[in-house]
N, CA and C atoms as a LAMMPS dump frame, in Angstrom:
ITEM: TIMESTEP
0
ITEM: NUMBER OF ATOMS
444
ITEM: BOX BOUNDS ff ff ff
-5.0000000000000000e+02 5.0000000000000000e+02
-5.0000000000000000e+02 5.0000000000000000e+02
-5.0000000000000000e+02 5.0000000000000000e+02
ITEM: ATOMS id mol type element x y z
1 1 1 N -225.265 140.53 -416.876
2 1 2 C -226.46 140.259 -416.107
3 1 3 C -226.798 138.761 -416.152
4 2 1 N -226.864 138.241 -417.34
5 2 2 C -226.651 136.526 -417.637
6 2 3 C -226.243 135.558 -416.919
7 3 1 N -224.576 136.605 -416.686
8 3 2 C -223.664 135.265 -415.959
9 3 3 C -224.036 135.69 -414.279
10 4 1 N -224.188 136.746 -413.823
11 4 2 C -225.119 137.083 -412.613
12 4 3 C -225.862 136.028 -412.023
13 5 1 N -227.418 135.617 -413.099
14 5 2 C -228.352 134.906 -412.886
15 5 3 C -227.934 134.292 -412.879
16 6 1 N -226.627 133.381 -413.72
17 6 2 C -226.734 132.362 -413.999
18 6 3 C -225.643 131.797 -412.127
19 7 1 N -224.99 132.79 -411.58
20 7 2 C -224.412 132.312 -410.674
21 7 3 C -225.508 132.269 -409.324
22 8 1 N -226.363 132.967 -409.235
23 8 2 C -227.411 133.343 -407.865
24 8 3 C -228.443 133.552 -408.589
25 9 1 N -229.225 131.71 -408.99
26 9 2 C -230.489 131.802 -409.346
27 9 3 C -232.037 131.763 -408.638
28 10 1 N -231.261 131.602 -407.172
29 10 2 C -232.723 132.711 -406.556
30 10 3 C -232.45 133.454 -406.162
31 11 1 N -231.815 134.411 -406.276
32 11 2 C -231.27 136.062 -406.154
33 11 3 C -232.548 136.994 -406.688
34 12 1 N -232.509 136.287 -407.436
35 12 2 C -233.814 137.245 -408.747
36 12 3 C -234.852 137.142 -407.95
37 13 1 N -235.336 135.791 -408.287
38 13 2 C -236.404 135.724 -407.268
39 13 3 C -236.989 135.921 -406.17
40 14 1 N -235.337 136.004 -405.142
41 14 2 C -236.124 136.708 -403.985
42 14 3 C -236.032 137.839 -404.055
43 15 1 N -235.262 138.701 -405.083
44 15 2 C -235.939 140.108 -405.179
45 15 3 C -236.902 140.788 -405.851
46 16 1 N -237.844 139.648 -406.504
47 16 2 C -238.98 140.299 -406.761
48 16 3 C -239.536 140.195 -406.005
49 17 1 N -240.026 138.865 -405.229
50 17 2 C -240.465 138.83 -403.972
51 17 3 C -240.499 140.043 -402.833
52 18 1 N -239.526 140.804 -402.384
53 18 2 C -238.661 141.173 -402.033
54 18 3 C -239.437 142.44 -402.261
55 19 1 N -239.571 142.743 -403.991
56 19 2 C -240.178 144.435 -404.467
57 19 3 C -241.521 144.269 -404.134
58 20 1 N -242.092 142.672 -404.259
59 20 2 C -243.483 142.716 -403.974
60 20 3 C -243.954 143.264 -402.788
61 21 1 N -243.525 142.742 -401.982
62 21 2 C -244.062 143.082 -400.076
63 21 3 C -243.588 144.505 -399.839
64 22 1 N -242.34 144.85 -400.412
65 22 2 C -242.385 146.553 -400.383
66 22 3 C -243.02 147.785 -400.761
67 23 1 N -243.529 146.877 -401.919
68 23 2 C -244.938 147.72 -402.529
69 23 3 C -246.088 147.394 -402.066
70 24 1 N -245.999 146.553 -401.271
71 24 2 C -247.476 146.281 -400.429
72 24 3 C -247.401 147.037 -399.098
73 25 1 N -246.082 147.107 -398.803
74 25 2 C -246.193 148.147 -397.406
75 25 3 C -245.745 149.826 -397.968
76 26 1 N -245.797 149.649 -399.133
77 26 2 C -246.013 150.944 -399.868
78 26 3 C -247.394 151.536 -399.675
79 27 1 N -248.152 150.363 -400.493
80 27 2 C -250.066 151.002 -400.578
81 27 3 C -250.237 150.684 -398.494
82 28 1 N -249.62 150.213 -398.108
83 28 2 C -250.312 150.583 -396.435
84 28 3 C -249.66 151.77 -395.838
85 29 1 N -248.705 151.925 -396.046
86 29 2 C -248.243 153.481 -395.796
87 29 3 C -249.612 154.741 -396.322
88 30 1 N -249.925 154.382 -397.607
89 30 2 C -250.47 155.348 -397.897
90 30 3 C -251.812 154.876 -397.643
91 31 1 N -252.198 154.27 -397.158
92 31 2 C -253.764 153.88 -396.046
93 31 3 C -253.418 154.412 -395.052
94 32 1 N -252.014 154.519 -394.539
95 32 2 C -251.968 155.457 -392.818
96 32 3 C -253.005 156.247 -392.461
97 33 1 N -253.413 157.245 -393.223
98 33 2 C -254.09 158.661 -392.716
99 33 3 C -255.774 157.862 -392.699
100 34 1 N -255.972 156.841 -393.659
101 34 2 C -257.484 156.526 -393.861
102 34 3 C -258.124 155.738 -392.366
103 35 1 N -257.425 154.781 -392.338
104 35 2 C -256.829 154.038 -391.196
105 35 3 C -257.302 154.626 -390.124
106 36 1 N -256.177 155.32 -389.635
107 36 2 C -255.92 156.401 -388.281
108 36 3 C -257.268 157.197 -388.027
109 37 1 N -257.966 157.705 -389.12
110 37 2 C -259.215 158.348 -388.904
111 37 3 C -260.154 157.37 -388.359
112 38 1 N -259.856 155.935 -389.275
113 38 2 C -261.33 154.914 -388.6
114 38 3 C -260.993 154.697 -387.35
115 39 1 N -259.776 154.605 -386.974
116 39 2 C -259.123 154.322 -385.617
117 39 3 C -259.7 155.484 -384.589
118 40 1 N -259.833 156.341 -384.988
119 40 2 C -260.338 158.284 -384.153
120 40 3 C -262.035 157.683 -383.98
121 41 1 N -262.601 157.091 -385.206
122 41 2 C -263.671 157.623 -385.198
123 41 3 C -264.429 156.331 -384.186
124 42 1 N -263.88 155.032 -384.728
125 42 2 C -264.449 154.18 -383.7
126 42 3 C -264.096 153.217 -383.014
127 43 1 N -262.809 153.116 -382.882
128 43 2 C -261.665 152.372 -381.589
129 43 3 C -261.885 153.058 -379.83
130 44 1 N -262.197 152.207 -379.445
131 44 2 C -262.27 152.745 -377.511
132 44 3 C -260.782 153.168 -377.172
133 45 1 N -259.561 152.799 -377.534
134 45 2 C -258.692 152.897 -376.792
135 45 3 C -257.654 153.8 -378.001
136 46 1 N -256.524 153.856 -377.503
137 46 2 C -255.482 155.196 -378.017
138 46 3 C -255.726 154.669 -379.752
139 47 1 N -255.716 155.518 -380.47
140 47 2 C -255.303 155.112 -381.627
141 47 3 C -253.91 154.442 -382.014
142 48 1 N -252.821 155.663 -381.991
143 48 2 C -251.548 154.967 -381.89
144 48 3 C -251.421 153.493 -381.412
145 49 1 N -251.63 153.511 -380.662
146 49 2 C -252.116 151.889 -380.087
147 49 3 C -252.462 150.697 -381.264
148 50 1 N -253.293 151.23 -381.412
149 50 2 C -254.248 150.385 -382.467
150 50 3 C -253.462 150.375 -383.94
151 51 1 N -252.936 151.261 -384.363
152 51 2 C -252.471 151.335 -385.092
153 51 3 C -250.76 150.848 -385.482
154 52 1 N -250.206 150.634 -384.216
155 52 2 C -249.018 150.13 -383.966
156 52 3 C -249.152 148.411 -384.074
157 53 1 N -250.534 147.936 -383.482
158 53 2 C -250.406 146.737 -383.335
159 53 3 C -250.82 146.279 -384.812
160 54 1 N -251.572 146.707 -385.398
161 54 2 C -252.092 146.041 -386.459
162 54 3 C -251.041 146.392 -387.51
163 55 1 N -250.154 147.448 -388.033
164 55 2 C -249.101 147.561 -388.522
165 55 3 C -247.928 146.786 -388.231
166 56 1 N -247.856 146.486 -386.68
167 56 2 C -246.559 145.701 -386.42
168 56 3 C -247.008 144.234 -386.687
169 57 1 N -248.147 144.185 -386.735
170 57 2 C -248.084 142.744 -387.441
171 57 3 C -247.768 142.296 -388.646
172 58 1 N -248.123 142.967 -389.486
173 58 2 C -248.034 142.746 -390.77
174 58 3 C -246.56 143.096 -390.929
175 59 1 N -245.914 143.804 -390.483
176 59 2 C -244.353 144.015 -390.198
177 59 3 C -243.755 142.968 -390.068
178 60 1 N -244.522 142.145 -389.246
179 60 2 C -244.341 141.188 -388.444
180 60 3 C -243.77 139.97 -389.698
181 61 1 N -245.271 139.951 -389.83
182 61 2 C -245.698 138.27 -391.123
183 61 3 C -244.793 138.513 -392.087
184 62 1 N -244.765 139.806 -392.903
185 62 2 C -244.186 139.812 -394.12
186 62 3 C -242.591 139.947 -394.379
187 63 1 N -241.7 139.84 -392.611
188 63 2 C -240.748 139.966 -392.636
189 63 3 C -240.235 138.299 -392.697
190 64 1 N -241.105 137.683 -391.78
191 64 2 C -241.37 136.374 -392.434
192 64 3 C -241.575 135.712 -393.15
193 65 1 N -242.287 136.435 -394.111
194 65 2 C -242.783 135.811 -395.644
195 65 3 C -241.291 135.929 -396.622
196 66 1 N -240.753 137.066 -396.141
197 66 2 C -239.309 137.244 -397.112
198 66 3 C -238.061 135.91 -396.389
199 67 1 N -238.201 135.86 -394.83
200 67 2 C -237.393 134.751 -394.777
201 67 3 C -237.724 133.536 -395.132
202 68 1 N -239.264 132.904 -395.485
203 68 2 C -239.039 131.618 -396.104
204 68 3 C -239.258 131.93 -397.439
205 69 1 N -239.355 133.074 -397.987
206 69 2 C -239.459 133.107 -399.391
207 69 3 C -237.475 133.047 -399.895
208 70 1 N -237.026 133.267 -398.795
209 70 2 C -235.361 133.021 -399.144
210 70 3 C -234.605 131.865 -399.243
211 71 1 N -235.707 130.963 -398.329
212 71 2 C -235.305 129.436 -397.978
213 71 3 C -235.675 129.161 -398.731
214 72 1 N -237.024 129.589 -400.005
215 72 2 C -236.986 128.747 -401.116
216 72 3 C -238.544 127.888 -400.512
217 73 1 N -238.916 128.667 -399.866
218 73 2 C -240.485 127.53 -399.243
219 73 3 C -241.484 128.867 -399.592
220 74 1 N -242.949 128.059 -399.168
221 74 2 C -244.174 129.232 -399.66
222 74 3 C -245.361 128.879 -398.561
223 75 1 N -245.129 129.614 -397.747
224 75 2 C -246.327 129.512 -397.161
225 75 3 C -247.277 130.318 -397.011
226 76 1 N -248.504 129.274 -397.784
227 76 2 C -249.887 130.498 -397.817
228 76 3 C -250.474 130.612 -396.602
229 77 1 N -250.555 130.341 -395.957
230 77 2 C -251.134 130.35 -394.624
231 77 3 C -250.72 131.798 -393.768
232 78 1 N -249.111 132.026 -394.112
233 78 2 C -248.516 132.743 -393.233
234 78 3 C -248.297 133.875 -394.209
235 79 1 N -249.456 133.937 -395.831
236 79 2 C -249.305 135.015 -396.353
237 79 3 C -250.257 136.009 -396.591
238 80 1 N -251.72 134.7 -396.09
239 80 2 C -253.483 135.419 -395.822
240 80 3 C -253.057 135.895 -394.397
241 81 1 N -252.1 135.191 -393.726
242 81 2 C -252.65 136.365 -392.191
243 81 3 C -251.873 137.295 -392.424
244 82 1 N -250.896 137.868 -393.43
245 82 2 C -249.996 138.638 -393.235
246 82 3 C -250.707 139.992 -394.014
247 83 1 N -251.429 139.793 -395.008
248 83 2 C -251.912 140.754 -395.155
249 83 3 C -253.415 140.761 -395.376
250 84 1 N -254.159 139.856 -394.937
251 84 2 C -255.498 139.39 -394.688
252 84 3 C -256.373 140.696 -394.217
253 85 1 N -256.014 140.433 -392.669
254 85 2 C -256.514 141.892 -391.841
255 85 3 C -256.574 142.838 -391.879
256 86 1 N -255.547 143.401 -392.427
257 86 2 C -254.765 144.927 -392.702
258 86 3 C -256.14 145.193 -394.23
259 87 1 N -255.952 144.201 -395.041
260 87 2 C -256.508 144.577 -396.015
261 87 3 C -258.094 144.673 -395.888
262 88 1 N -258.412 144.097 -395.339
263 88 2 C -259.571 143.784 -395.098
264 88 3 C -260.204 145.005 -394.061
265 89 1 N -259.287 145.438 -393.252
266 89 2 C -259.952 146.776 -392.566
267 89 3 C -259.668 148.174 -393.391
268 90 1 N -258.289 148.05 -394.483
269 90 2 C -258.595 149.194 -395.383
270 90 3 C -259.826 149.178 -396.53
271 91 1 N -260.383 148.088 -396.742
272 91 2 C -261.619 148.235 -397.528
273 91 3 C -262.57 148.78 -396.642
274 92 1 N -262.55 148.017 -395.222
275 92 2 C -263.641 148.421 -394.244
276 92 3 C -263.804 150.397 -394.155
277 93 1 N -262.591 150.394 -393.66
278 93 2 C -262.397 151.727 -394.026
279 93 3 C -262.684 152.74 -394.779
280 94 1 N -261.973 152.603 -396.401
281 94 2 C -262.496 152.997 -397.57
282 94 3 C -263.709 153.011 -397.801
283 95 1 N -264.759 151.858 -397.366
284 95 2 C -265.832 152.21 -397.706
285 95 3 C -266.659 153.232 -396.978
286 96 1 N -266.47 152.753 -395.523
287 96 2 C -267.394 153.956 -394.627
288 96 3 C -266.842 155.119 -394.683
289 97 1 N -265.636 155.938 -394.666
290 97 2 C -264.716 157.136 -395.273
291 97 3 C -265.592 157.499 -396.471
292 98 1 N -264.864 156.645 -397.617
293 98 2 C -265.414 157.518 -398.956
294 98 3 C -266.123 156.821 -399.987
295 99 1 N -266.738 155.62 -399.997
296 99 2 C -267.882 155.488 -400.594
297 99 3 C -269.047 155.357 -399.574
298 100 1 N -269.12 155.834 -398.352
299 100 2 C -270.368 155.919 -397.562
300 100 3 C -271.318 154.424 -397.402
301 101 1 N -270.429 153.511 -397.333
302 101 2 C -270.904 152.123 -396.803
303 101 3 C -271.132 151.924 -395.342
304 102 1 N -272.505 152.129 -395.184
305 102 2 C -273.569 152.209 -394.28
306 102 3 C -273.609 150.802 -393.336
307 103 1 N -272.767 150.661 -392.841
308 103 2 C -273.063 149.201 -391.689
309 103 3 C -273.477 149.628 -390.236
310 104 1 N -273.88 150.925 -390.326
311 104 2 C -273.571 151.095 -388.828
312 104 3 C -272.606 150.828 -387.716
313 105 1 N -273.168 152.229 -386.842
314 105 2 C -272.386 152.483 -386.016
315 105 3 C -271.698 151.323 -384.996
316 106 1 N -272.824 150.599 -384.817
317 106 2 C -272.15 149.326 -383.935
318 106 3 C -271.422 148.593 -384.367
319 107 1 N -271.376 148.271 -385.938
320 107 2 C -270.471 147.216 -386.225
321 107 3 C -269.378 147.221 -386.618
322 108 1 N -268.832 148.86 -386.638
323 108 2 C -268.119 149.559 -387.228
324 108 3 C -266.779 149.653 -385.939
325 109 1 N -267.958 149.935 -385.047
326 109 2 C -267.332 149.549 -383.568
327 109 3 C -266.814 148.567 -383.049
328 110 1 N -267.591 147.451 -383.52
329 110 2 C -267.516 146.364 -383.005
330 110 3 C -265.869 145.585 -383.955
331 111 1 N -266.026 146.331 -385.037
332 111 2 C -264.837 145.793 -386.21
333 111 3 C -263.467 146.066 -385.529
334 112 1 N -263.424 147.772 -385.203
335 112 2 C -262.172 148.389 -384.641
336 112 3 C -261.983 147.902 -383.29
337 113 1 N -263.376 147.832 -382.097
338 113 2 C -262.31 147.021 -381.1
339 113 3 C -261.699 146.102 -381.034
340 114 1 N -262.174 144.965 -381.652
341 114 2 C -262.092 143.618 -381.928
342 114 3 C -260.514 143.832 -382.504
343 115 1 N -260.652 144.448 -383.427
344 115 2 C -258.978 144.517 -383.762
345 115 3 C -257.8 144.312 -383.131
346 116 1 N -257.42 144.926 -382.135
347 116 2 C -256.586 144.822 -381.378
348 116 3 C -256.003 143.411 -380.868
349 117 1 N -257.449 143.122 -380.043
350 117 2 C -257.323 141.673 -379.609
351 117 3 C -257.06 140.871 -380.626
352 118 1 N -257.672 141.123 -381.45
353 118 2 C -257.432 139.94 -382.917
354 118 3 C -255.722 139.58 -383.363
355 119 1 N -255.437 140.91 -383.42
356 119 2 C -253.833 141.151 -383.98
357 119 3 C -252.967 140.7 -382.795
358 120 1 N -253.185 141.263 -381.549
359 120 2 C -252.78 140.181 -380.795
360 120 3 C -252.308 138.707 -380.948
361 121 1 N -253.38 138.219 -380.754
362 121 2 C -253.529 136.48 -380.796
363 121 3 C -252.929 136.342 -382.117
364 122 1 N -253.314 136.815 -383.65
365 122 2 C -252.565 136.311 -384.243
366 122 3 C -250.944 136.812 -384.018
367 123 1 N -250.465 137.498 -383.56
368 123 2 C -248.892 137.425 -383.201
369 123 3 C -248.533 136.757 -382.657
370 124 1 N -249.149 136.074 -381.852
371 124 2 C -248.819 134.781 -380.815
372 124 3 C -248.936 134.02 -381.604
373 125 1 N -249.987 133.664 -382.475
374 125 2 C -250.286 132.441 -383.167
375 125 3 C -249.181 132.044 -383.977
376 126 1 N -248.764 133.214 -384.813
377 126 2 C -248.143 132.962 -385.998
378 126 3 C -246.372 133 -385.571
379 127 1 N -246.523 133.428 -384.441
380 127 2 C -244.92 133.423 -383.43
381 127 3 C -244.938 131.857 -383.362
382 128 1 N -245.6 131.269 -382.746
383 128 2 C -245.942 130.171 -381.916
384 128 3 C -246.056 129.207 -383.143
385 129 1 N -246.864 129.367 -384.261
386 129 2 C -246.56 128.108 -385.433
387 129 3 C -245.324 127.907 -385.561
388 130 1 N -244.872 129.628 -385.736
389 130 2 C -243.462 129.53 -386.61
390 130 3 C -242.277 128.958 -386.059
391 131 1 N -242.329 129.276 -384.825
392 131 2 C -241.077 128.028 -383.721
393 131 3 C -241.701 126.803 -384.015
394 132 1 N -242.774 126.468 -384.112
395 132 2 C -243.046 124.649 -383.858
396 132 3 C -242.646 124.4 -385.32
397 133 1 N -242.743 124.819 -386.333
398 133 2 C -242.615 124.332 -387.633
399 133 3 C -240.426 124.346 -387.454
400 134 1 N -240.107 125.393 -387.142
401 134 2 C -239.066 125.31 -387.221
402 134 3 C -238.391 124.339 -386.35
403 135 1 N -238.571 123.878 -384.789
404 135 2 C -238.347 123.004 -384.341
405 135 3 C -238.965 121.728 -385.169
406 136 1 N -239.646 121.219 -385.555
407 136 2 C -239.942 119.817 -386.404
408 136 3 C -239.171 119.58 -387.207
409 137 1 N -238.801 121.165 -388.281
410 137 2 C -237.557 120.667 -389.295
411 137 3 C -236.479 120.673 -388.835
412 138 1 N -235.966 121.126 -387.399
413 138 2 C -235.049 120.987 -386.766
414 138 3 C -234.383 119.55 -386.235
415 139 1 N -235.327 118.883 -386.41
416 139 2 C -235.386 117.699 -385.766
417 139 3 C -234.926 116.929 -386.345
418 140 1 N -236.134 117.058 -387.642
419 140 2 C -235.812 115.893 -388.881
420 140 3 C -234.615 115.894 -389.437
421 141 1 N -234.149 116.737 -389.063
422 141 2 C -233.016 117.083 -389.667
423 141 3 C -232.208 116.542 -389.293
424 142 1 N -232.141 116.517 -387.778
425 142 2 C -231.16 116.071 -387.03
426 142 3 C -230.996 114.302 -386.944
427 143 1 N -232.076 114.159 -387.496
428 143 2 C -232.757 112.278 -387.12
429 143 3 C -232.388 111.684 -388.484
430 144 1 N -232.558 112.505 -389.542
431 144 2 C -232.213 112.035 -390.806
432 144 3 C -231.344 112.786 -392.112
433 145 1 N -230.618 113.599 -391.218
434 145 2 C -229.536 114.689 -392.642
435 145 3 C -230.638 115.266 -393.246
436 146 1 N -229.461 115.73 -393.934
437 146 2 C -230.279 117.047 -395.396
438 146 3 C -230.82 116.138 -396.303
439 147 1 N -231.626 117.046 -396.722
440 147 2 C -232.285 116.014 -398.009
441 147 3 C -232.597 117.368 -399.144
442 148 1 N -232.683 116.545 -399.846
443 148 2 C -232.777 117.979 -401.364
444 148 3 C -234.4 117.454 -401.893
């Protein structure tokens, strides 16, 4: 195992990395059913819907987060939007479900439509950083070699 590490020493690392985000789309798997209900109870449009987009994002980010976590880079930016939202509407969730956190009906509403559009734009957004960042190092690269 020694001489392993010692030949592919970010091997390791990107597979903890690697176990991390799998166990994070572990605990969102098992938010599915909590989710899907807030989605029933106060989303205007299909659930499935709603639930595809805000899942495929985070699909999205964190498939990303494993490719620059392979390159050996860290970006926080592209690791609050990756699981920012998602998390943030399973608390929303959890609370009005099963600890009975009282925000009312409108804002509850206002949380789940908004969603959609939200997850949207950030797929564009975070599509759209992620080519410009990669074209810049594309560049530099090209203007001035590798650099360590």
């Amino acid at each position: 195992m020694a001489q392993w590490i010692e030949k592919h020493p970010t091997a390791l690392m990107w597979m903890i990395v690697a176990a991390l985000h799998l166990l994070g789309l572990g605990v969102l798997l098992i938010m599915w059913p909590i989710l899907g209900r807030f989605a029933e109870s106060y989303a205007a449009g299909e659930t499935w819907m709603w639930m595809a987009v805000l899942y495929g994002f985070t699909i999205l980010s964190s498939g990303l987060l494993l490719y620059e976590a392979r390159l050996g880079r860290n970006p926080i930016a592209l690791r609050v939007m990756a699981y920012g939202p998602i998390m943030s509407l399973c608390f929303v969730a959890l609370g009005s479900e099963k600890f009975g956190l009282h925000l009312g009906e409108g804002p509850l509403r206002g949380i789940a439509d908004s969603t959609p559009t939200l997850m949207k734009n950030l797929i564009f957004l975070t599509i759209a950083s992620y080519v410009a960042k990669e074209i810049v190092r594309r560049r530099l690269k090209a203007a001035y070699g590798e650099r360590n």
